[in-house]
TIPALO-297512 format. One record per residue: residue number from 1; residue in one letter; chain; z, x, y of N, C-alpha, C in turn. Coordinates in steps of 0.2 Angstrom, whole numbers, plus 5000, padded with zeros to 4 digits. Each point is the difference from the previous one (the first is absolute). Layout:
<recs>
keti; vexlum; torlo; n.w; n.u; n.v; ca.w; ca.u; ca.v; c.w; c.u; c.v
NUM; A; A; Z; X; Y; Z; X; Y; Z; X; Y
...
</recs>
This chain:
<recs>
keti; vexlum; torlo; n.w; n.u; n.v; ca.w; ca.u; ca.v; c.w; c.u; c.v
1; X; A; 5000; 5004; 4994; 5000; 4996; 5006; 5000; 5004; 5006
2; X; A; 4996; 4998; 5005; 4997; 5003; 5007; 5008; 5001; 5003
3; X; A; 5003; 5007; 5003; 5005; 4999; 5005; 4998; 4996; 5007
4; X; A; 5003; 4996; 5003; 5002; 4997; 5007; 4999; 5005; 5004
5; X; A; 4995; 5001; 5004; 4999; 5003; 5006; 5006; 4997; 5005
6; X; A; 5004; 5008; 5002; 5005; 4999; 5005; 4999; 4998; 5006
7; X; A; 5001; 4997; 5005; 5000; 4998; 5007; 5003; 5004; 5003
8; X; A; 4999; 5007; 5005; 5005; 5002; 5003; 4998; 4997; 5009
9; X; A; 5006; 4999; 5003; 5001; 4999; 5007; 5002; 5009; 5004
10; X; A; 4997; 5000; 5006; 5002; 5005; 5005; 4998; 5000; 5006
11; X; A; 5007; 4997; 5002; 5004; 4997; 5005; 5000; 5006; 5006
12; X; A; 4996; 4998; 5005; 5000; 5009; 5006; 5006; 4997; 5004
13; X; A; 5002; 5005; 5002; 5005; 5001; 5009; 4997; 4997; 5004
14; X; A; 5003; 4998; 5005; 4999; 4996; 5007; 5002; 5000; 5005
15; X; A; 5008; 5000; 4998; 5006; 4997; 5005; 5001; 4991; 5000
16; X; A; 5002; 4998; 5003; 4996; 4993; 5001; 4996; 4997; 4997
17; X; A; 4994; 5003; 5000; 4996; 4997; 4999; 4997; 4999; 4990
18; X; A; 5006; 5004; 4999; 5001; 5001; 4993; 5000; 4993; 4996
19; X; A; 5002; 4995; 5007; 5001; 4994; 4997; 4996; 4995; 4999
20; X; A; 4993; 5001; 5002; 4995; 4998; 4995; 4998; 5001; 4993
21; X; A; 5004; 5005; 4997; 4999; 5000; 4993; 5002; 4994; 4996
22; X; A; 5005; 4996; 5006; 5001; 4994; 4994; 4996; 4995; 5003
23; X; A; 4994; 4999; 5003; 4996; 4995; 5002; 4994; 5003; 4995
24; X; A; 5000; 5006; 4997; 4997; 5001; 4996; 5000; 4999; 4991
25; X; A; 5006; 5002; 5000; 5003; 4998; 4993; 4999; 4991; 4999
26; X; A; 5002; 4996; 5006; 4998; 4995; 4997; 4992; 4996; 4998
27; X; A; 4995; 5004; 5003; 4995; 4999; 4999; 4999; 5004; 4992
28; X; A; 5003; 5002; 4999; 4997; 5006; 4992; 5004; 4994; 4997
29; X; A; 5005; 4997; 5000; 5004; 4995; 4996; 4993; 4995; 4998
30; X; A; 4999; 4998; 5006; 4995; 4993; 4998; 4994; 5003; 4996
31; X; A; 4997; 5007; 5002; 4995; 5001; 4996; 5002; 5003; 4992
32; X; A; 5005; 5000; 5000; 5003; 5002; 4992; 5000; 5009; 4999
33; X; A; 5003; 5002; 5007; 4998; 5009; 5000; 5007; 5001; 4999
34; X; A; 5003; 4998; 4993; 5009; 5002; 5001; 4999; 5008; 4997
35; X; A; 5005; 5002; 5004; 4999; 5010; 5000; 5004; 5001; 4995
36; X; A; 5001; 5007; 4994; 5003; 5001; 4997; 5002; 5007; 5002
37; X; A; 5000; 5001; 5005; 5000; 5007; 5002; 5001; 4999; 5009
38; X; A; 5004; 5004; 5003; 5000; 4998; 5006; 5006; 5007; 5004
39; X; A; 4993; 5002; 5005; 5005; 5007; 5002; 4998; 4998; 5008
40; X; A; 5007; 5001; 5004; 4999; 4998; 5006; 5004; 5006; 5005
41; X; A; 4996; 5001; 5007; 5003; 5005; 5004; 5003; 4999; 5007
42; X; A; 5004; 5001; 5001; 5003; 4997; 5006; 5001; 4991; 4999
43; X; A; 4998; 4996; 5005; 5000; 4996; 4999; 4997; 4994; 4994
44; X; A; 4997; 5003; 4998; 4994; 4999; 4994; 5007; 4999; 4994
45; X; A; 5006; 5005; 5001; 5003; 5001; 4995; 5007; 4996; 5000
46; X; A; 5001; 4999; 5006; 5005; 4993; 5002; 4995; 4993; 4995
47; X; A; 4996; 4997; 5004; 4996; 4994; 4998; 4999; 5004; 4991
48; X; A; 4995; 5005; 4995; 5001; 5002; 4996; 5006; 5000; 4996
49; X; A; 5008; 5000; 5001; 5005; 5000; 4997; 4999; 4993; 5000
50; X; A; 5001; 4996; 5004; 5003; 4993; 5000; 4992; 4995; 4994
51; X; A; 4996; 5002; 5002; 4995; 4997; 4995; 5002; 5004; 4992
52; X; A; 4999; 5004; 4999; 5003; 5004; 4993; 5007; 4996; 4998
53; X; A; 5003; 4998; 5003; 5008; 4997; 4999; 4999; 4994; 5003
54; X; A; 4993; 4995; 4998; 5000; 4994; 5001; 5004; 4996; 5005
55; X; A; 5001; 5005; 5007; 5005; 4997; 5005; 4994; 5000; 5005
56; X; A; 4995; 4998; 5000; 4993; 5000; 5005; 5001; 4995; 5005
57; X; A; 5002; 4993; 4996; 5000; 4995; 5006; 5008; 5001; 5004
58; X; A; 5003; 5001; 4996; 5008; 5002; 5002; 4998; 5005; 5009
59; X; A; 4995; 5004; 4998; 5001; 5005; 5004; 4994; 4997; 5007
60; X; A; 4995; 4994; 4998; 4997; 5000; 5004; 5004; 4995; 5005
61; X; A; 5003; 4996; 4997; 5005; 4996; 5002; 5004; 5004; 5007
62; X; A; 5003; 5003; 4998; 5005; 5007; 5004; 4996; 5002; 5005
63; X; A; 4993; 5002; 4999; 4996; 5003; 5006; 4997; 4996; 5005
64; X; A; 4998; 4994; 4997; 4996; 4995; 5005; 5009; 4998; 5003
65; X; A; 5005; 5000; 4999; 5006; 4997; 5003; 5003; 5006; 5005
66; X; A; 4997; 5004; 5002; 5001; 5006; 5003; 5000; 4998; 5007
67; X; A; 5002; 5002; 5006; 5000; 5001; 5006; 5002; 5006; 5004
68; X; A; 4998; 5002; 5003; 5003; 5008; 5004; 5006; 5001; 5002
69; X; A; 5005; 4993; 5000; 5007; 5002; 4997; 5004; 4999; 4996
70; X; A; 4997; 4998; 4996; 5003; 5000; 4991; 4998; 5007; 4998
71; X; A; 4993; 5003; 5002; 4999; 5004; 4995; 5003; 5009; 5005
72; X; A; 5003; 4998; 5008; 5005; 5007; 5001; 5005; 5001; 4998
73; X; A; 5003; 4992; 4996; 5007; 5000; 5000; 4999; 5005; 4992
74; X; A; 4995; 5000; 4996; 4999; 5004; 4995; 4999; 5007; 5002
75; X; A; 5000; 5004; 5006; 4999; 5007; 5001; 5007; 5003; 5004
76; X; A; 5003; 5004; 4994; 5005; 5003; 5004; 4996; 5006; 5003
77; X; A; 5003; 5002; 5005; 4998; 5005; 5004; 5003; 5006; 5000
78; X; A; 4995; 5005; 4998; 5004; 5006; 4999; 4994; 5007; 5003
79; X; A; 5005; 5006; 5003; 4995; 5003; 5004; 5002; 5006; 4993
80; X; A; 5002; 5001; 4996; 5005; 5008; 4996; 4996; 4998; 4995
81; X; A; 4996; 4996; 4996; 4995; 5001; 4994; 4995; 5000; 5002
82; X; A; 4996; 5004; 5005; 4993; 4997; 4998; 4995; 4997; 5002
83; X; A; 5002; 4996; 5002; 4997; 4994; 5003; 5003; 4994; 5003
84; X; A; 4999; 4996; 5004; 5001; 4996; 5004; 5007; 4996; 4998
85; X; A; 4997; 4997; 4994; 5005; 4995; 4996; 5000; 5001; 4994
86; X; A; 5004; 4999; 4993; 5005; 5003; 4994; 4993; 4995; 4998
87; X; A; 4999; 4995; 5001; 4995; 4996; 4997; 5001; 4998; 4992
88; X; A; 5006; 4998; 4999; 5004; 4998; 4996; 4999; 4990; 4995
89; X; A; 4998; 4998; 5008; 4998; 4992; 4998; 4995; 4997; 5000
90; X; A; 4994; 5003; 5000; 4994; 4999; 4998; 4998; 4999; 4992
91; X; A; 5004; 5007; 4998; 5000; 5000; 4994; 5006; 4996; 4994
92; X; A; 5005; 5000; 5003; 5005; 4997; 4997; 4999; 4994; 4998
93; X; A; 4996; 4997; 5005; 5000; 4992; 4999; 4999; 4997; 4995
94; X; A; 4997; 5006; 4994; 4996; 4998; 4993; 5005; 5000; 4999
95; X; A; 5006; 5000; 4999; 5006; 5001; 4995; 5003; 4994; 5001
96; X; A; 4997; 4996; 5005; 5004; 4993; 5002; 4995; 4996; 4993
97; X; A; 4995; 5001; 4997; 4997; 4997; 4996; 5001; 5001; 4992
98; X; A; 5004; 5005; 4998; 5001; 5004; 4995; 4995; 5005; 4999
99; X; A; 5000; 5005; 5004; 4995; 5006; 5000; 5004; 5007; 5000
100; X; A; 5008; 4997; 5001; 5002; 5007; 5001; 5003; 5004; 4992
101; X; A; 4993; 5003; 4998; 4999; 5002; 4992; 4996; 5004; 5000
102; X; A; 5001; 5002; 4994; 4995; 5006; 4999; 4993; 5001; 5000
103; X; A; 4995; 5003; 5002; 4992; 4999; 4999; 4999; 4998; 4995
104; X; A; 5002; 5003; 4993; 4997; 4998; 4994; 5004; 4993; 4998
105; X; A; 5004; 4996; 5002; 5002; 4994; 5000; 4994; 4994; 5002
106; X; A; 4997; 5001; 5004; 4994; 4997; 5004; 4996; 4997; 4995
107; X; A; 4998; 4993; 5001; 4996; 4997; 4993; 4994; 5003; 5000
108; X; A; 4997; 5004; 5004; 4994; 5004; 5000; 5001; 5005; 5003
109; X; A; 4994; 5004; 4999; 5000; 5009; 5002; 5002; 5001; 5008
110; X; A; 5002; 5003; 5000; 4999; 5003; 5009; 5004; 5007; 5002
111; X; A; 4994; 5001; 5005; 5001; 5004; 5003; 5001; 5003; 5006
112; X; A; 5006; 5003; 5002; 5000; 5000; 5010; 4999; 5007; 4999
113; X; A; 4995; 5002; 5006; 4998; 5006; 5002; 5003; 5001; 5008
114; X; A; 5004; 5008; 4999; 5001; 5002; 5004; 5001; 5007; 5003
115; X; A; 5000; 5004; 5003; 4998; 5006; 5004; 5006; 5005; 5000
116; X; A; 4999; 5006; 4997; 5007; 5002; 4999; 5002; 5004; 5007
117; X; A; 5004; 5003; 5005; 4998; 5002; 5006; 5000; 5007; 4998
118; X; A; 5005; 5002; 4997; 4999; 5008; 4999; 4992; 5003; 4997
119; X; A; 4999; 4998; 4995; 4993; 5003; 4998; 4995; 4996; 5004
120; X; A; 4999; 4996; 5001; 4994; 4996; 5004; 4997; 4995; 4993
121; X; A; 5005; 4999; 4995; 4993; 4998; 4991; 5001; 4993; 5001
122; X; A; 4997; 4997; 4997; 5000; 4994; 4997; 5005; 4997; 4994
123; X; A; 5003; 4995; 5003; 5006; 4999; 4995; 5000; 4994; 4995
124; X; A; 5000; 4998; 4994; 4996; 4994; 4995; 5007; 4999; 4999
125; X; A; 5006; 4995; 5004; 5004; 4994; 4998; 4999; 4997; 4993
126; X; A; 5003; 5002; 4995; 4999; 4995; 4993; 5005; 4998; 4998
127; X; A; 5007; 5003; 5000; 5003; 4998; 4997; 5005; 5001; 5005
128; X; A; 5007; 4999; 4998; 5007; 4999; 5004; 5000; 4995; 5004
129; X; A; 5004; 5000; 5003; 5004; 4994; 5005; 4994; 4997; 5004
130; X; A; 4997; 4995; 5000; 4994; 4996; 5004; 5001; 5000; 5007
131; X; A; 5008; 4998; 5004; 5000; 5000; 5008; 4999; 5007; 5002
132; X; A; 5003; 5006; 4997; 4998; 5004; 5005; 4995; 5004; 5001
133; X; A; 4994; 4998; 4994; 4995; 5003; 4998; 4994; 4997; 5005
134; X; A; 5004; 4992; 5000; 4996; 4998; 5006; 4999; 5001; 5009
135; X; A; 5008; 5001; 5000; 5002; 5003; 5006; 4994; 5007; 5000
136; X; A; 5001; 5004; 4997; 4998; 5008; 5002; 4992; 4998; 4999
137; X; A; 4996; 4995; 4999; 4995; 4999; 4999; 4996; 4996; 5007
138; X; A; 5006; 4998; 5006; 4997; 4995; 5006; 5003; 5005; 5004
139; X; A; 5002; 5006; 4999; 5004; 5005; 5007; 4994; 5001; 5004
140; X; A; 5000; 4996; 5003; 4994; 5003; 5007; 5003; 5004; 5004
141; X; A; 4997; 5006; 4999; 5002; 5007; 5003; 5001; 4996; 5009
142; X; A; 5005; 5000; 5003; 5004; 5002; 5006; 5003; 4992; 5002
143; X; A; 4999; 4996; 4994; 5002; 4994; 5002; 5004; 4999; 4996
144; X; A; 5000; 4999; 4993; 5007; 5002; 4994; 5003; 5006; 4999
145; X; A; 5005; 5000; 4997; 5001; 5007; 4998; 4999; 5000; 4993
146; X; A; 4998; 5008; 4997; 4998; 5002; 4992; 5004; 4996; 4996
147; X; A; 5000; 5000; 4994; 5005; 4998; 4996; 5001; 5005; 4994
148; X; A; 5006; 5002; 4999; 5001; 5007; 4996; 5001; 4994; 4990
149; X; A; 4995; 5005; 4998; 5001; 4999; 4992; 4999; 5005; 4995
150; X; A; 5006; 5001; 4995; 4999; 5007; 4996; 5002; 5005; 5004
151; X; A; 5000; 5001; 5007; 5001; 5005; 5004; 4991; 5003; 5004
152; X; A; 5000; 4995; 4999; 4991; 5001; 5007; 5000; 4994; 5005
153; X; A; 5000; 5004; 5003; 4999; 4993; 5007; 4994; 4999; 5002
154; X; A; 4999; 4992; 4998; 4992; 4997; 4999; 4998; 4997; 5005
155; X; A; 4995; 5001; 5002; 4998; 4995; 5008; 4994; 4997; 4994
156; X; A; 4996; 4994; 5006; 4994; 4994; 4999; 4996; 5006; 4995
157; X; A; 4997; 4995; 4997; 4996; 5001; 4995; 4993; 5002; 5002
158; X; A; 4997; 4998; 5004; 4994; 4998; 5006; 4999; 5008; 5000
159; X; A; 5006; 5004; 5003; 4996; 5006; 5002; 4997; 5003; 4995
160; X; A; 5001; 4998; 4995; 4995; 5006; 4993; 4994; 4994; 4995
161; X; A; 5002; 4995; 5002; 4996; 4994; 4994; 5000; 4994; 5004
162; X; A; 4996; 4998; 5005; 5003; 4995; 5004; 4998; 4992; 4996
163; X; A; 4996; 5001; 4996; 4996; 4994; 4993; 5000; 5004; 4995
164; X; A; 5005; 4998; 4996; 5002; 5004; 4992; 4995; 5000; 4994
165; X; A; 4993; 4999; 5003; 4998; 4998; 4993; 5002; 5007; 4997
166; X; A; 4998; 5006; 5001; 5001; 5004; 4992; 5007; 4998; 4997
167; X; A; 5004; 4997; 5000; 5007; 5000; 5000; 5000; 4995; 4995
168; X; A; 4996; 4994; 5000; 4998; 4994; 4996; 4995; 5003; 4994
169; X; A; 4995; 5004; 5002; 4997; 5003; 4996; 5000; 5005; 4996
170; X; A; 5007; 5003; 5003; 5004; 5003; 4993; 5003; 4997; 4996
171; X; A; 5004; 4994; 5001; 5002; 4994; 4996; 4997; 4999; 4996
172; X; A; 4994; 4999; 5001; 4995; 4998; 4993; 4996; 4995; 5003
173; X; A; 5000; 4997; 5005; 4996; 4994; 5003; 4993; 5001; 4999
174; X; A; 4995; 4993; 4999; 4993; 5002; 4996; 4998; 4997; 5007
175; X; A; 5003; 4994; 5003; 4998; 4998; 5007; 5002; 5001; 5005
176; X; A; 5001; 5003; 5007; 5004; 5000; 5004; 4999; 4998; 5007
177; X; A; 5005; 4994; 5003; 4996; 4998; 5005; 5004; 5001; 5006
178; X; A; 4999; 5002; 5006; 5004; 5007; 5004; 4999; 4993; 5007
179; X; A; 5006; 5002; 5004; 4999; 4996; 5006; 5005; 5006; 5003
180; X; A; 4995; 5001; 5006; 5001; 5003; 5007; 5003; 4996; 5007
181; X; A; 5004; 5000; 5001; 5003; 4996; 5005; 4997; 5003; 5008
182; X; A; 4996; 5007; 4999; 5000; 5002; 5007; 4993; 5002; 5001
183; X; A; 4997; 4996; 4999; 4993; 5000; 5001; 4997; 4998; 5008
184; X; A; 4998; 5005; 5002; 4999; 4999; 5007; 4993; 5001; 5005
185; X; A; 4997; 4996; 5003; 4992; 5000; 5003; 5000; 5007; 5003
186; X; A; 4995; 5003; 5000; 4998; 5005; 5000; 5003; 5003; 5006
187; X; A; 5003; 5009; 5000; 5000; 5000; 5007; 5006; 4998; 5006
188; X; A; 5005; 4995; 4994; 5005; 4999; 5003; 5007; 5001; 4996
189; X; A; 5006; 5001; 5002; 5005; 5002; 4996; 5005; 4999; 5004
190; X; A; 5001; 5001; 5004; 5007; 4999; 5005; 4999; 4993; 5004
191; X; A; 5005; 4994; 4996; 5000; 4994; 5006; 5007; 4999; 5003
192; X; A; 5001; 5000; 5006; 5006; 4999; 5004; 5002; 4996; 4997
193; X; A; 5010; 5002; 4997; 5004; 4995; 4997; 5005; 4999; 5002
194; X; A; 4996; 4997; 5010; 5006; 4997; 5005; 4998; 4992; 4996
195; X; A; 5007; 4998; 5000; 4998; 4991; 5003; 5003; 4997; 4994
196; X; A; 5005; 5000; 4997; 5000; 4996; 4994; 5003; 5003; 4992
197; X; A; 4999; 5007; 5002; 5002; 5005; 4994; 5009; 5002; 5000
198; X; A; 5000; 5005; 4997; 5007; 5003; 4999; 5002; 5005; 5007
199; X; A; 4995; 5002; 5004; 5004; 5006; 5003; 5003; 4998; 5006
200; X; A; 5002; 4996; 5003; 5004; 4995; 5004; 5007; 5001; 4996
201; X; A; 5000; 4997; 4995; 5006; 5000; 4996; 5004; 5006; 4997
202; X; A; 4992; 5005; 5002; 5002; 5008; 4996; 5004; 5000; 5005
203; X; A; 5000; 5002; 5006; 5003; 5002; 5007; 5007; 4996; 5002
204; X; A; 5001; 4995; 4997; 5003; 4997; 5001; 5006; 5002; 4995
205; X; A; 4999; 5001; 4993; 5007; 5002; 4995; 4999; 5008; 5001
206; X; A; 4996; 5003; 5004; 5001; 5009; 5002; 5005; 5000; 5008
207; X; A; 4998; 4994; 5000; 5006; 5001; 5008; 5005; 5000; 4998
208; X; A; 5003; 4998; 4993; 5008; 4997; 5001; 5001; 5008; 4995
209; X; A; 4993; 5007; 5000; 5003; 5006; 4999; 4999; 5004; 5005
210; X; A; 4995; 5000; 5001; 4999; 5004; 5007; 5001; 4998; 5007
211; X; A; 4998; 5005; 5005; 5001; 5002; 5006; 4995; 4994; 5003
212; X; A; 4999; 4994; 5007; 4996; 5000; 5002; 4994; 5005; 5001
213; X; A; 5002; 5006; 5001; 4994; 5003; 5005; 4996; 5003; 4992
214; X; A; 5005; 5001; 4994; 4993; 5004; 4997; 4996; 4994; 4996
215; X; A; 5000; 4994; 5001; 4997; 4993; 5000; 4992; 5000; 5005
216; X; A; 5001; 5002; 5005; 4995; 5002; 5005; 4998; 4993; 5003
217; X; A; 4995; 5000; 5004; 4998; 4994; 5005; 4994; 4999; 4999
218; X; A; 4996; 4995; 5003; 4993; 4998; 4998; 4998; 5004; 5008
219; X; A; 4993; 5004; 4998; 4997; 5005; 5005; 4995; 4993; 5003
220; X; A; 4999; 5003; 5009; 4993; 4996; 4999; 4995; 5002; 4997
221; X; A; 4995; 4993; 5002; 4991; 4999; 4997; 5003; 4998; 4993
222; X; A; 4994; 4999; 4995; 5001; 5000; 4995; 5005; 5003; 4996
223; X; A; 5004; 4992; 4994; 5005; 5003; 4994; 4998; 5005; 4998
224; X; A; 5004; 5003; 5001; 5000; 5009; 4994; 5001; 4997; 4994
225; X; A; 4997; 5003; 4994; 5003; 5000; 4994; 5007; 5002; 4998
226; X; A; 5002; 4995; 4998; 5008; 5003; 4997; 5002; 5005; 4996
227; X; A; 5004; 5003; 4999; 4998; 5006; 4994; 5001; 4998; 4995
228; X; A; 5002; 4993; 4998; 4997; 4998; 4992; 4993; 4997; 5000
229; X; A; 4996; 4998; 5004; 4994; 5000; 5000; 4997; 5006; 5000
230; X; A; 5002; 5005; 5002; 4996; 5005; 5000; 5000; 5003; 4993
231; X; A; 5007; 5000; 4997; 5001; 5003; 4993; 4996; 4995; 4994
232; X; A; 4999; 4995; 5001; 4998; 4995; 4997; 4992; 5000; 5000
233; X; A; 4999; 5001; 5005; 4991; 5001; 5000; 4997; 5007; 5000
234; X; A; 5004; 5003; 5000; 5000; 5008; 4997; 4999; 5000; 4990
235; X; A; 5006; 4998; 5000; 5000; 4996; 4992; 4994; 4996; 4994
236; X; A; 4998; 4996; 5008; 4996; 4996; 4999; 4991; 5005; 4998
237; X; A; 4999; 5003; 5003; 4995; 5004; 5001; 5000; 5006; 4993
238; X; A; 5006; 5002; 5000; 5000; 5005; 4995; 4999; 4996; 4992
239; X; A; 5004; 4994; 4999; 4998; 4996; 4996; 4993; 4998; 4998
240; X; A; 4997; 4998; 5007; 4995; 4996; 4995; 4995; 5007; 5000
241; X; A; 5001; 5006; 5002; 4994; 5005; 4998; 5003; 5000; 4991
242; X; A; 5004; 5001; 4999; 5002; 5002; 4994; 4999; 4993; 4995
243; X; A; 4999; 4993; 5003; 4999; 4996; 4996; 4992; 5000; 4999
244; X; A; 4996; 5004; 5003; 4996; 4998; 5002; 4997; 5006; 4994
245; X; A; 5003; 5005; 5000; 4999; 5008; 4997; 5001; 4997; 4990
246; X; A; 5005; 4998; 5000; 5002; 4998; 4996; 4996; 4993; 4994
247; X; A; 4999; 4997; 5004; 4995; 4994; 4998; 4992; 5003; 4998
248; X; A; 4998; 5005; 5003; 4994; 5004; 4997; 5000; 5002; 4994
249; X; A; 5007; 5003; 5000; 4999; 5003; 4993; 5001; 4995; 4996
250; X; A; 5005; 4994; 5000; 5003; 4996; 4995; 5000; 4994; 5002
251; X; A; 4993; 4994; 5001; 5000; 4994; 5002; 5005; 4995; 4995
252; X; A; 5001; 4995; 5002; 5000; 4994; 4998; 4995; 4997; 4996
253; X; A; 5004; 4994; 4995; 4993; 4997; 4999; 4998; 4995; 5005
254; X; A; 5005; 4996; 5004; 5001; 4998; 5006; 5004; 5002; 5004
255; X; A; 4998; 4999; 5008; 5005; 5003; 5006; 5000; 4994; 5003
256; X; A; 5005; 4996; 5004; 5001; 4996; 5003; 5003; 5005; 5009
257; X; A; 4995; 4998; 5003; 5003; 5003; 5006; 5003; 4994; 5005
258; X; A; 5006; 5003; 5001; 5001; 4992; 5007; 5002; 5005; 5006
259; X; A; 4995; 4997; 5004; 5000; 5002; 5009; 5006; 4996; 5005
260; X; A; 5006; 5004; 4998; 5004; 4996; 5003; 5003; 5007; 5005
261; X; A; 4993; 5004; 5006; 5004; 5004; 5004; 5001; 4995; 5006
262; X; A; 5001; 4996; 5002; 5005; 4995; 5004; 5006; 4999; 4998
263; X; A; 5001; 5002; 4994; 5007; 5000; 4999; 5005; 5005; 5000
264; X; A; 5006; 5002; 5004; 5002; 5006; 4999; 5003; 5000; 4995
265; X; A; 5000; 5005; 4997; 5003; 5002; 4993; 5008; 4998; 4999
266; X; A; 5002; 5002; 5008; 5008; 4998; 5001; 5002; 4991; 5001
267; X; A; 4995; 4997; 4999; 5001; 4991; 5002; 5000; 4998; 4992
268; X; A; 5006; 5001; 4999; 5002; 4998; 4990; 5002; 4992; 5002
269; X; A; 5000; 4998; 5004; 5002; 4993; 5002; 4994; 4994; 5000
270; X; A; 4995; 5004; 4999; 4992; 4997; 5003; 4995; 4999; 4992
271; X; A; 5006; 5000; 4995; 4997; 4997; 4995; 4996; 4997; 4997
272; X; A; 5002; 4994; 5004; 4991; 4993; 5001; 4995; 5004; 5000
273; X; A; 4999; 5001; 5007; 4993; 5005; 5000; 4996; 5005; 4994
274; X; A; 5004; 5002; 4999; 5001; 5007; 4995; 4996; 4997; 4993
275; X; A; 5004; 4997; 4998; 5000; 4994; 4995; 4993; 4997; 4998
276; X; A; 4998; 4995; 5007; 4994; 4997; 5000; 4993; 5007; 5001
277; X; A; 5002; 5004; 5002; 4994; 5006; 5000; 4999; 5003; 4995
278; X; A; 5006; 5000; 4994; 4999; 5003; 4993; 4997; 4995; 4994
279; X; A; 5001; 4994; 5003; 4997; 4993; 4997; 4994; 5002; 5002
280; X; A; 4997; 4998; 5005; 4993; 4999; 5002; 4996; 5005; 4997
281; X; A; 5003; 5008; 5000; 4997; 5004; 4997; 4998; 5000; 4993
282; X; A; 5007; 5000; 4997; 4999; 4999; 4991; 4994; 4993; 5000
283; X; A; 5000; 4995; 5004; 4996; 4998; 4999; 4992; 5001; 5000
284; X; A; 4998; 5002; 5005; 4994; 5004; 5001; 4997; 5003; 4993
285; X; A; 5007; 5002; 4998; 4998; 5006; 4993; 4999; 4997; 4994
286; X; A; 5004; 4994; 4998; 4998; 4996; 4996; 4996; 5002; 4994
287; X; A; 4995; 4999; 5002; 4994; 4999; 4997; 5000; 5009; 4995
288; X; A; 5001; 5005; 5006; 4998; 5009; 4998; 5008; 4997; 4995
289; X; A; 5005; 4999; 5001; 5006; 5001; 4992; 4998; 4996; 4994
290; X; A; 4996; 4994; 5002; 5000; 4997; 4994; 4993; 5004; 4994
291; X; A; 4995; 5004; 5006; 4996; 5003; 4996; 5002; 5005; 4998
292; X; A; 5006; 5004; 5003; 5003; 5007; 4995; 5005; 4998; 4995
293; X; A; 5001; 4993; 5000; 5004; 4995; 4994; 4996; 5000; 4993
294; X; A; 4992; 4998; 5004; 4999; 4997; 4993; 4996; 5009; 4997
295; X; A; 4998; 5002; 5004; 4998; 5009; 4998; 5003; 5002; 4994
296; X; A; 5006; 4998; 4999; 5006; 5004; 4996; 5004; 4994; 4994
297; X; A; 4999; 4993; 5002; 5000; 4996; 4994; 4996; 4999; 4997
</recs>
C-alpha cells in the first residue's frame, strides 16, 4: 500500500502581520489542505504552535479581541535584556489553552525556528518545553528581548530562515505550502508606523523608566522615523533579500504571498486586517494547492 503523501505547512515572520496565517489556514481547512507537518518562524510560530495544538480558533478568537490596550498591558518593559520588552505574553497565551507542553506532545509535528545570537546559525525548536521555544522564535531584535534555552540566547527566527520551507522539507514533507506575510510592491519597504500602532504606547511604559529628555521631541517638517521603525525596516530589508536568496535555491510547491506593508509589524491589535489579507490570498491560490494536491495523490 502507497504511503500518504505528507502535508507540510511553513509559516514565515512578519510581526503583526503574522496574523494572516490564520486567514489562511482557514481557507486550506475548506480545501481539505490539513498539514502534517508544520514549521513556523517568528510569528508563523505563535499561529504554528496553536494550529499543531488544535487551539487555532481559541487563538484567533484572542487576536481579533485585541486592542492597543489589552495588548500593552501584556508587555512588561524592560531596558537590561535586550530589548524593549521581556515579551513574555504573546507567547504565554498558548498555555491559557493547554499548550503549556512539550513539542513532541503536540497532536502534529512542529517546528519553531529560531536564531542563535552567539554563532549567528539557525536553530530547529523540536522538542522541549513549547512556550519558550515560541517565545525565542518571535524575539524581534530591539523590540523583545532574546530568550535563553539550554544556555543560547535565541532571537526571531526571520533573521536566518524567514519562510522555513527547508525546515518542513527535512521533515519529510512531499508538499509544501509556504505563506509569506511580508510581501511587498516593488521598491518600497519602509511605511510610517505613526497613527494607530504600538509606539505611542512604547514611549509611554519607557517614561515610567526613563528620563524625559532621553525620550526626545518631535523635530520639525516631516515625522522622523522612530528608531524602532528604523530597526524594523532595516530588518525588514535584510530579510526579504535572504527570503528571496533562499527561495531560489529551495521553492515551494506553493507560495502564498500577502502584501500587507500598510501594516506595521508592531499593530498586533489590527488582526482583522491581517486575517482578511491572508484569506484573500490563500484564496487566489486555491486552485495552484489543490493541483500540488492531486500531483502527489
Amino acid at each position: 500500500m502507497a504511503r500518504k503523501p505528507k502535508i507540510g505547512l511553513a509559516l514565515g515572520s512578519g510581526g503583526a502581520r503574522g496574523w494572516c496565517h490564520l486567514g489562511v489556514l482557514s481557507v486550506l481547512d475548506e480545501i481539505g489542505c490539513h498539514a502534517d507537518i508544520i514549521a513556523g518562524c517568528s510569528m508563523g510560530a505563535l499561529v504554528g504552535a496553536a494550529e499543531a495544538g488544535d487551539a487555532r480558533a481559541e487563538l484567533e478568537a484572542w487576536a481579533m479581541g485585541l486592542t492597543r490596550g489589552t495588548f500593552l498591558k501584556l508587555m512588561d518593559f524592560t531596558l537590561s535584556r535586550g530589548g524593549l520588552v521581556a515579551g513574555k505574553g504573546i507567547a504565554d497565551v498558548l498555555g491559557e489553552w493547554g499548550l503549556d507542553c512539550d513539542i513532541g506532545d503536540l497532536p502534529r509535528r512542529f517546528v519553531a525556528v529560531a536564531t542563535d545570537l552567539q554563532s549567528g546559525r539557525e536553530v530547529w525548536l523540536q522538542d522541549g518545553p513549547l512556550l519558550p521555544a515560541v517565545r525565542a522564535s518571535v524575539s524581534l531584535p530591539g523590540l523583545f528581548s532574546p530568550q535563553l534555552i539550554e544556555g543560547k540566547w535565541l532571537l526571531d527566527g526571520g533573521l536566518t530562515n524567514p519562510v522555513p520551507i527547508s525546515v518542513a522539507r527535512a521533515l519529510g514533507a512531499d508538499v509544501i505550502v509556504a505563506v509569506n506575510p511580508n510581501a511587498k510592491p516593488t521598491g518600497r519597504v519602509w511605511v510610517p508606523e505613526r497613527g494607530g500602532d504600538l509606539w505611542d504606547g512604547i514611549v509611554e511604559g519607557l517614561g515610567s523608566i526613563l528620563p524625559d529628555a532621553l525620550l526626545g521631541s518631535e523635530p520639525d517638517g516631516p515625522p522622523a522615523p522612530q528608531g524602532t521603525e528604523v530597526v524594523n525596516a532595516s530588518i525588514d530589508m535584510l530579510m526579504d533579500y535572504l527570503r528571496r536568496t533562499r527561495l531560489a535555491a529551495d521553492p515551494p510547491d506553493v507560495m502564498i504571498d500577502v502584501d500587507l506593508s500598510g501594516l506595521s509589524v508592531m499593530s498586533f491589535f489590527q488582526a482583522e486586517e491581517a486575517i482578511a489579507a491572508g484569506r484573500a490570498a490563500a484564496e487566489a491560490a486555491a486552485d495552484d494547492i489543490r493541483k500540488a494536491l492531486e500531483a502527489v495523490l
